[in-house]
PDB file of N, CA, C and O in Angstrom:
ATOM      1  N   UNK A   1      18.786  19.137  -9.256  1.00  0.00           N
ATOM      2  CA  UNK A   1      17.550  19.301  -8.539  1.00  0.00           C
ATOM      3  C   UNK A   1      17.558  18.355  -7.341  1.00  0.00           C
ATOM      4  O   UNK A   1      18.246  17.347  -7.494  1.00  0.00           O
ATOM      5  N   UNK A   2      16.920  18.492  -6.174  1.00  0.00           N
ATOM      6  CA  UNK A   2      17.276  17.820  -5.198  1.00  0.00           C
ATOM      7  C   UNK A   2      15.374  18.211  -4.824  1.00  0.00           C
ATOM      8  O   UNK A   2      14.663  19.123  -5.247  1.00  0.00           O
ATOM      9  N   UNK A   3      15.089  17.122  -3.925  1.00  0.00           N
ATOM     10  CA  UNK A   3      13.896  16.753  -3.540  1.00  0.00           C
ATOM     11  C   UNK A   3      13.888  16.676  -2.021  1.00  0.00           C
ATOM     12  O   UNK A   3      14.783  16.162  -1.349  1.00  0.00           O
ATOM     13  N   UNK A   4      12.672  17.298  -1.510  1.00  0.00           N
ATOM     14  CA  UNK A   4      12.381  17.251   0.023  1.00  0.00           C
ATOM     15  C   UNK A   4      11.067  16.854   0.336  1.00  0.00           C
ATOM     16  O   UNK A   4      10.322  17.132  -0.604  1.00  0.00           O
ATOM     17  N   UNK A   5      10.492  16.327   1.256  1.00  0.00           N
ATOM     18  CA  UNK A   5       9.482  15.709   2.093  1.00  0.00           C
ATOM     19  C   UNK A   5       9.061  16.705   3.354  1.00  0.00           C
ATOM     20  O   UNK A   5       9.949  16.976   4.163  1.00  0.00           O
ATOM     21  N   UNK A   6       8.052  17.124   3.499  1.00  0.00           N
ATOM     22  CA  UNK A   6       7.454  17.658   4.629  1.00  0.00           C
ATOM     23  C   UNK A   6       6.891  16.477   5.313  1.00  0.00           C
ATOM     24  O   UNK A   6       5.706  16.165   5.188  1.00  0.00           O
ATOM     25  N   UNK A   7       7.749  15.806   6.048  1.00  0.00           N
ATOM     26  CA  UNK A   7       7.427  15.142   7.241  1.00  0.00           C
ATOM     27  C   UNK A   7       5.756  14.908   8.093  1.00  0.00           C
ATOM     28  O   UNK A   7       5.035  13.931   8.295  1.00  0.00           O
ATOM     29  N   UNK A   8       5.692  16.109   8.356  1.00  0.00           N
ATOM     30  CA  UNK A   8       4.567  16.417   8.887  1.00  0.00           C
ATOM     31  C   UNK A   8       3.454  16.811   7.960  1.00  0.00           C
ATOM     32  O   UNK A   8       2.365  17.023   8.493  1.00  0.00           O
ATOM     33  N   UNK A   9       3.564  16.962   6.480  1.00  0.00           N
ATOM     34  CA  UNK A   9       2.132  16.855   5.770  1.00  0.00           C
ATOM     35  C   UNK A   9       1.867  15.389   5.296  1.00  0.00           C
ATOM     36  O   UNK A   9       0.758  14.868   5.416  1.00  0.00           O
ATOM     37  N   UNK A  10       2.956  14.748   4.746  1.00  0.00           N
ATOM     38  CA  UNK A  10       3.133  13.511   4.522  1.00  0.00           C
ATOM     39  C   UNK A  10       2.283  12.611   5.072  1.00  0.00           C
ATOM     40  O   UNK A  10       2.408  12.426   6.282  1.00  0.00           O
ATOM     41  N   UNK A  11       1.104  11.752   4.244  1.00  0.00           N
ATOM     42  CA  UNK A  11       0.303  10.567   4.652  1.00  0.00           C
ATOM     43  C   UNK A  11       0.983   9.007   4.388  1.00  0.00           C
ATOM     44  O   UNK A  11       0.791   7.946   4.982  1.00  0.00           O
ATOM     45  N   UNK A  12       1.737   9.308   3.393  1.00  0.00           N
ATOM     46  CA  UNK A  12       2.204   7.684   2.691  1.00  0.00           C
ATOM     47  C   UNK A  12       1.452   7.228   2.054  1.00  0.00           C
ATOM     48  O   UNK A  12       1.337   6.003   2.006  1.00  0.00           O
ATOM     49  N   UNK A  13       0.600   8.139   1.273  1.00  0.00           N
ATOM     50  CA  UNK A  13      -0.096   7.080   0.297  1.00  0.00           C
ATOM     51  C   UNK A  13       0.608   6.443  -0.775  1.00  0.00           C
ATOM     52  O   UNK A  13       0.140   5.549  -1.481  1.00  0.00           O
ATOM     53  N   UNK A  14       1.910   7.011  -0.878  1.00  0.00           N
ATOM     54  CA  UNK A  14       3.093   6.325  -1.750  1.00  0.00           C
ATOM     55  C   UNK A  14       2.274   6.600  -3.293  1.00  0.00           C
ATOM     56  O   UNK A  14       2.039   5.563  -3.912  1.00  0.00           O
ATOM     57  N   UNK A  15       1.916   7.647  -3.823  1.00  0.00           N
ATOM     58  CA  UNK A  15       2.206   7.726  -4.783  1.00  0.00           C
ATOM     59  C   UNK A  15       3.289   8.411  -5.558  1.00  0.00           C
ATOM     60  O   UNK A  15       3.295   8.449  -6.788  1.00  0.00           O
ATOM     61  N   UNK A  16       4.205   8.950  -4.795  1.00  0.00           N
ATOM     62  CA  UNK A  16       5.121   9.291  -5.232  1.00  0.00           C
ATOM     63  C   UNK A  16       6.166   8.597  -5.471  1.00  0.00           C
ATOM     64  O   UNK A  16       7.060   8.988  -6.222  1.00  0.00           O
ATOM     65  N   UNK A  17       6.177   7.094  -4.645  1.00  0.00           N
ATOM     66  CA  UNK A  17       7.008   5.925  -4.674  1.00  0.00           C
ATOM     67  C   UNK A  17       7.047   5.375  -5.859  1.00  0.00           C
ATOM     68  O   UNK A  17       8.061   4.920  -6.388  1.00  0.00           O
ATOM     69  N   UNK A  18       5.023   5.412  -6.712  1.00  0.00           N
ATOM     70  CA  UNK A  18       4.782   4.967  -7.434  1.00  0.00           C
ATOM     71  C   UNK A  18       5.507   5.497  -9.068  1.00  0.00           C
ATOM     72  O   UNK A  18       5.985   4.812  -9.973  1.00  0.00           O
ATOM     73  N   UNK A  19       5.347   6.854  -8.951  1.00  0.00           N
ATOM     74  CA  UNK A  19       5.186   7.591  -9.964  1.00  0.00           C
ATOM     75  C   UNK A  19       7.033   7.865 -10.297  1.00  0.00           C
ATOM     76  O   UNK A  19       7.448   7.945 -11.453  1.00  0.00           O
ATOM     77  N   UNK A  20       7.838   7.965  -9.235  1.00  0.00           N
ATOM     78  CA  UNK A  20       9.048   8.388  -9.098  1.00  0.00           C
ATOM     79  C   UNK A  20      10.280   7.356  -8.060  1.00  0.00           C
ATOM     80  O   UNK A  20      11.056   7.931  -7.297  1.00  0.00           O
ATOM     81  N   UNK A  21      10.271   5.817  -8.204  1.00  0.00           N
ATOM     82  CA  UNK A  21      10.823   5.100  -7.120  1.00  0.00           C
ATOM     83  C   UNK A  21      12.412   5.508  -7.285  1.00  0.00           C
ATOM     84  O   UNK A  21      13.229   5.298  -6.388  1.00  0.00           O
ATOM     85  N   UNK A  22      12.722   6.074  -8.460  1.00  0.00           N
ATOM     86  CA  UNK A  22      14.396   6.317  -8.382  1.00  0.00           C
ATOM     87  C   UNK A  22      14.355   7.353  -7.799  1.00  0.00           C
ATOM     88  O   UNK A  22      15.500   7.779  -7.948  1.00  0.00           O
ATOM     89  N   UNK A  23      13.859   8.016  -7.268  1.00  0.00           N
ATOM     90  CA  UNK A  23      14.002   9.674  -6.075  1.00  0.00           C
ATOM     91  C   UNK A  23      13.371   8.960  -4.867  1.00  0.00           C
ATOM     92  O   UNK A  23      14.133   8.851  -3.906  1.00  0.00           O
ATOM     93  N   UNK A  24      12.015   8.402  -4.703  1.00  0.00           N
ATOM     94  CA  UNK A  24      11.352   8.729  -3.453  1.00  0.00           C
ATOM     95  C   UNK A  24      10.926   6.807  -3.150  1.00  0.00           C
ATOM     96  O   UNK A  24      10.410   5.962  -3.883  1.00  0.00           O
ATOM     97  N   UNK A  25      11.539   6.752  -1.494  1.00  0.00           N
ATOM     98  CA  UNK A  25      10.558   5.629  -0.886  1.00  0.00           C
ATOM     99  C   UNK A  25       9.794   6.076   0.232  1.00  0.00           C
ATOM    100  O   UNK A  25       9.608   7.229   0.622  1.00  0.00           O
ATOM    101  N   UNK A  26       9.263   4.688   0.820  1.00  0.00           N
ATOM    102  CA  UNK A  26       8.362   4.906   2.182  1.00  0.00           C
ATOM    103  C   UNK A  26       9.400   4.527   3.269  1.00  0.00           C
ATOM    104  O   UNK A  26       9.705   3.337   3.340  1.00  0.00           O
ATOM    105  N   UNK A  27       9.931   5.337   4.054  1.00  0.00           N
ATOM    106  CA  UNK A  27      10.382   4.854   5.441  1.00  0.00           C
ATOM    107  C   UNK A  27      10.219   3.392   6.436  1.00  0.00           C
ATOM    108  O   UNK A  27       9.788   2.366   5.911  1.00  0.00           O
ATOM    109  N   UNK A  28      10.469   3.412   7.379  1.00  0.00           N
ATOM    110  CA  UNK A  28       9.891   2.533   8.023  1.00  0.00           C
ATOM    111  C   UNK A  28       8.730   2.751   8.829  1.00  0.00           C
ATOM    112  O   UNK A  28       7.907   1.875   9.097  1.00  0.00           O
ATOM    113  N   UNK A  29       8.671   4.281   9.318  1.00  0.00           N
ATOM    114  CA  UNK A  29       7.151   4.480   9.690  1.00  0.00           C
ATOM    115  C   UNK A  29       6.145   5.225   8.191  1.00  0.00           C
ATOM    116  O   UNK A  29       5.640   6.348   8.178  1.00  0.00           O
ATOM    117  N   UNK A  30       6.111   4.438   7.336  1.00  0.00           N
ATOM    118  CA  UNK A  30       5.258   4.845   6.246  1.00  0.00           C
ATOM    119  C   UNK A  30       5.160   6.102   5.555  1.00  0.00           C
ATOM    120  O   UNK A  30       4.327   6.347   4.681  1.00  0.00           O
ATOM    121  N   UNK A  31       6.595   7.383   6.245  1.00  0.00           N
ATOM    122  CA  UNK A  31       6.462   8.105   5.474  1.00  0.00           C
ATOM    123  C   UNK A  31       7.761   8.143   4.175  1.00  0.00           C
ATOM    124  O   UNK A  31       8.861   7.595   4.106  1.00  0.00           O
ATOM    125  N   UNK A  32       6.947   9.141   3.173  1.00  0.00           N
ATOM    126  CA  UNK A  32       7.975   8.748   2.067  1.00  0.00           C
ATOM    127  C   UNK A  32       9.372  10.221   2.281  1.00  0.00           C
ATOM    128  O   UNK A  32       9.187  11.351   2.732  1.00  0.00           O
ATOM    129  N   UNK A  33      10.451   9.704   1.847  1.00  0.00           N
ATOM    130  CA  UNK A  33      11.600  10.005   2.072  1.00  0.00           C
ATOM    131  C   UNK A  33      12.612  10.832   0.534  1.00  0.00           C
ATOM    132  O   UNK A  33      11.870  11.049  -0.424  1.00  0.00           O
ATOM    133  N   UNK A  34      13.295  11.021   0.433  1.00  0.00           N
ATOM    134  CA  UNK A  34      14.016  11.079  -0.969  1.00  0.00           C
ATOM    135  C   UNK A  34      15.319  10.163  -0.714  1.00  0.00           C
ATOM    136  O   UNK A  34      15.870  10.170   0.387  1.00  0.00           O
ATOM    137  N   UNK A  35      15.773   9.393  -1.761  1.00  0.00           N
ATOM    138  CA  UNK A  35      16.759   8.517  -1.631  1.00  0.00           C
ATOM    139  C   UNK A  35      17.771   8.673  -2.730  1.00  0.00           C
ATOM    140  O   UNK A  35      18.640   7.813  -2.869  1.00  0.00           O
ATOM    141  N   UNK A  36      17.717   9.582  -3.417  1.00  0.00           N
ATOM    142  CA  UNK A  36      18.904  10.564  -4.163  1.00  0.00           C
ATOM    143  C   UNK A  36      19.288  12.148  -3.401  1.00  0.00           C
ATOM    144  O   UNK A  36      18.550  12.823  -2.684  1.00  0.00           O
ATOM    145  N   UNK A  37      20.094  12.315  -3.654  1.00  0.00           N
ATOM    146  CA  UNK A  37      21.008  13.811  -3.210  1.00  0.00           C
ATOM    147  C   UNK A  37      20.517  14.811  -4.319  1.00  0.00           C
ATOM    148  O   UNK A  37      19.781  15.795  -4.238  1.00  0.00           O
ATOM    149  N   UNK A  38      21.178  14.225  -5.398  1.00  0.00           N
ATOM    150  CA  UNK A  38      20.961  15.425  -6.604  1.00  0.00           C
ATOM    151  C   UNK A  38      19.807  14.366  -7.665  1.00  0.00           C
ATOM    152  O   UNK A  38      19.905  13.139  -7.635  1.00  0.00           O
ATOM    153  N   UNK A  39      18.981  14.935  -8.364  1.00  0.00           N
ATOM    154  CA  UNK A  39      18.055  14.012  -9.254  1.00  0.00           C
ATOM    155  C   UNK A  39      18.521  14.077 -10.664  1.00  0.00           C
ATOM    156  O   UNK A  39      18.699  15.252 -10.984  1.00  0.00           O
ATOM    157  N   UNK A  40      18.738  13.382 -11.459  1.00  0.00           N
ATOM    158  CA  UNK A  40      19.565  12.961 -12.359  1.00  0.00           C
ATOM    159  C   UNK A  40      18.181  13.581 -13.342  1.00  0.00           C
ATOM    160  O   UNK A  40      16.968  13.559 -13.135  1.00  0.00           O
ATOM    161  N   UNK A  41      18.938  14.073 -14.373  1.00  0.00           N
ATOM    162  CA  UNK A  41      18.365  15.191 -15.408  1.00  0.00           C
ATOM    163  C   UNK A  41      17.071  14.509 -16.118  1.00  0.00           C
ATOM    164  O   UNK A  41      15.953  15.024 -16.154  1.00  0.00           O
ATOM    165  N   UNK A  42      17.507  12.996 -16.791  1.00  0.00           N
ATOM    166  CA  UNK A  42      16.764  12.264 -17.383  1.00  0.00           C
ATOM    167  C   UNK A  42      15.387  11.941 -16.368  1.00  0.00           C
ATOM    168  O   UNK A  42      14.278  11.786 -16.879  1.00  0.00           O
ATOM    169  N   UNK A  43      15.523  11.890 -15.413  1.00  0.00           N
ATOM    170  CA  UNK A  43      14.286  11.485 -14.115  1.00  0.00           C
ATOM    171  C   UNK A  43      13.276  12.216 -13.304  1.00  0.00           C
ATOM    172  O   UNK A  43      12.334  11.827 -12.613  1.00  0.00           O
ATOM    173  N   UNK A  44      13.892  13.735 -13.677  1.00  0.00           N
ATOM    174  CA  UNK A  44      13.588  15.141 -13.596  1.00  0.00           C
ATOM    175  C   UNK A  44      11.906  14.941 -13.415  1.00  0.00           C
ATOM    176  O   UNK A  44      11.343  14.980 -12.321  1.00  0.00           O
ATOM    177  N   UNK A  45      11.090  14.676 -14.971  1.00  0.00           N
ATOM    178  CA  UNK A  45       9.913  14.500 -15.422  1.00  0.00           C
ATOM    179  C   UNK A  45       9.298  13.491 -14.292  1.00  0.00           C
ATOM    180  O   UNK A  45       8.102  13.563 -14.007  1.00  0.00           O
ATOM    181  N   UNK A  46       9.898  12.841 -13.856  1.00  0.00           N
ATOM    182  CA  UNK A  46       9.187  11.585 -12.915  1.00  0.00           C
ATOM    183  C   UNK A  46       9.365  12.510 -11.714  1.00  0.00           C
ATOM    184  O   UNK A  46       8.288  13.022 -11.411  1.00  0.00           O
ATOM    185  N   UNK A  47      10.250  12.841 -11.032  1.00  0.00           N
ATOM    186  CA  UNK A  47      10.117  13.425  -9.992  1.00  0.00           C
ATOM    187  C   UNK A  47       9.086  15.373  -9.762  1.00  0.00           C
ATOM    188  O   UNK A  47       8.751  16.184  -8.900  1.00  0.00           O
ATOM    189  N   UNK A  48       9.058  15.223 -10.659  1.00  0.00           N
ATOM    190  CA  UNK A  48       7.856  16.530 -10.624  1.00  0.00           C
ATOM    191  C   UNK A  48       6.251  16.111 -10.723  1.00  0.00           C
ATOM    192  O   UNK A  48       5.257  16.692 -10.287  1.00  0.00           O
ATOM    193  N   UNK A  49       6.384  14.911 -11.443  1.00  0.00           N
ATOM    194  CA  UNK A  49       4.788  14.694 -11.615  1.00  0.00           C
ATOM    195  C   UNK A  49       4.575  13.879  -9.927  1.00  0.00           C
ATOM    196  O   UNK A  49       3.463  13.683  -9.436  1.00  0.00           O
ATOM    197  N   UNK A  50       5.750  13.539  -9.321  1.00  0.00           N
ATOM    198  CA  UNK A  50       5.426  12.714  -8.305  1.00  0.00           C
ATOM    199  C   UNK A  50       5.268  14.015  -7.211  1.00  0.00           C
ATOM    200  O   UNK A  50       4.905  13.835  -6.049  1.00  0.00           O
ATOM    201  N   UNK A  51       5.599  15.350  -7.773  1.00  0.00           N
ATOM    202  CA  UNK A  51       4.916  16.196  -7.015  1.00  0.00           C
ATOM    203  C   UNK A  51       4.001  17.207  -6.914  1.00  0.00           C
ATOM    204  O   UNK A  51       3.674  18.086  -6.117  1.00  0.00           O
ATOM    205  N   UNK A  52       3.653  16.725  -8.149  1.00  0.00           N
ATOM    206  CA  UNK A  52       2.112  17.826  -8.498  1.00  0.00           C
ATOM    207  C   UNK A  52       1.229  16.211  -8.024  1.00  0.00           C
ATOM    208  O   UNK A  52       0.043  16.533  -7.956  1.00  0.00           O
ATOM    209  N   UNK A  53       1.307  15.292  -7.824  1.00  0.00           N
ATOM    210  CA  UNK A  53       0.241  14.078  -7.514  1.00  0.00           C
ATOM    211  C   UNK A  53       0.456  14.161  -5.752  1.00  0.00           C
ATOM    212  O   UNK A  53      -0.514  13.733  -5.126  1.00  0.00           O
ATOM    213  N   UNK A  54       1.504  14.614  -5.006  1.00  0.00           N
ATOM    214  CA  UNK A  54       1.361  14.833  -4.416  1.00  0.00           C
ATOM    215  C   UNK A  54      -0.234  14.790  -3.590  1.00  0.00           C
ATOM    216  O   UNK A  54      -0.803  15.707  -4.182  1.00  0.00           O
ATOM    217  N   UNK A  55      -1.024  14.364  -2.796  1.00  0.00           N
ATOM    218  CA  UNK A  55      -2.646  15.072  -2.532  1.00  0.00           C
ATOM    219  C   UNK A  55      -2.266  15.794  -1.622  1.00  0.00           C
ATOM    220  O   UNK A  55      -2.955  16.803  -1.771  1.00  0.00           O
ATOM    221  N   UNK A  56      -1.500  15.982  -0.608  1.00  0.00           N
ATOM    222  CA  UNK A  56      -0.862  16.952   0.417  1.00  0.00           C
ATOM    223  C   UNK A  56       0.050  18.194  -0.014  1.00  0.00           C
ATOM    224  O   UNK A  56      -0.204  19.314   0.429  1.00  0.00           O
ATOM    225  N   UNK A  57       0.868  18.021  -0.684  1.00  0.00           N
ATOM    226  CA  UNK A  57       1.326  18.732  -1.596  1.00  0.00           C
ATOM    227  C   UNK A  57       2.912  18.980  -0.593  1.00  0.00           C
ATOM    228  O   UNK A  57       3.541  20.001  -0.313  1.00  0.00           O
ATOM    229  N   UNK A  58       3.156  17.326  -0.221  1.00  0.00           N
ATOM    230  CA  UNK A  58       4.381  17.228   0.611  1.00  0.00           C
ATOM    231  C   UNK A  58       5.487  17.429   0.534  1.00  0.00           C
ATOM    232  O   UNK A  58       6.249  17.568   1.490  1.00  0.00           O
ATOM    233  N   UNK A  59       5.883  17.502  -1.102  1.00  0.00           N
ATOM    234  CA  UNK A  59       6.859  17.595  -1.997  1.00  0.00           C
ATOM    235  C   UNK A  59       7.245  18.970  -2.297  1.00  0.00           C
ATOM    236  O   UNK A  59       6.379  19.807  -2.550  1.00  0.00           O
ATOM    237  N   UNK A  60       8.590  19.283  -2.284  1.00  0.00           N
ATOM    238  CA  UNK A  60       9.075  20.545  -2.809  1.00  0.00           C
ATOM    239  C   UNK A  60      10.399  19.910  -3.250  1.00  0.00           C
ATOM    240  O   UNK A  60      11.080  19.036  -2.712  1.00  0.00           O
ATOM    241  N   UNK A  61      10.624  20.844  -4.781  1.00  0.00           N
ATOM    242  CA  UNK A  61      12.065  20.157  -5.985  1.00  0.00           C
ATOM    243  C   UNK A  61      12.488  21.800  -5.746  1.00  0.00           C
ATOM    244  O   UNK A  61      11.924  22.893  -5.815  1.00  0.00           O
ATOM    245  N   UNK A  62      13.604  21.361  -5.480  1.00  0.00           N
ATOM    246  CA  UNK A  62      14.861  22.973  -5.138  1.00  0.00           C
ATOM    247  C   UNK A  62      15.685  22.634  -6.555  1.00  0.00           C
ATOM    248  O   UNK A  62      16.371  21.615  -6.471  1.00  0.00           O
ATOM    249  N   UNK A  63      15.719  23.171  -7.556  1.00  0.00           N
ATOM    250  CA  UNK A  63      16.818  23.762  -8.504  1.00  0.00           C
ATOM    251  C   UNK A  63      17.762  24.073  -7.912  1.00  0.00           C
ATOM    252  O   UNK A  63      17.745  25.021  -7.128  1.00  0.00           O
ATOM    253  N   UNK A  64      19.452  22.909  -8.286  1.00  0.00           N
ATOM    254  CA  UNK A  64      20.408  23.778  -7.550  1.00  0.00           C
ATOM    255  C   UNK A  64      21.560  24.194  -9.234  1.00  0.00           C
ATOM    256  O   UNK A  64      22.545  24.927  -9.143  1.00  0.00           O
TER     257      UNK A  64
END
């Protein structure tokens, strides 16, 4: 599974930093980023809830 950021919906309220820091940080201009390639099976659960908490709904998880 691999993780993406819409740039442009993206606020940085970093709860996805919160909820999921082994997939997702905040940049240097405050938006959040993905910092894995592929998301490791066990971490799966963290990186989905960090995108249904999403409030923008910035997050999209591609199944590869």
């Amino acid at each position: 599974m691999k993780a993406f950021v819409d740039r442009d919906l993206c606020i940085g309220c970093g709860a996805c930093t919160s909820i999921a820091p082994e997939v997702f940080e905040l940049d240097n201009e405050g938006i959040s980023i993905p910092i894995v390639d592929q998301i490791k099976a066990e971490i799966i659960k963290f990186a989905e809830d960090a995108k249904d908490s999403c409030p923008v709904e910035a997050i999209t998880l591609i199944k590869y």
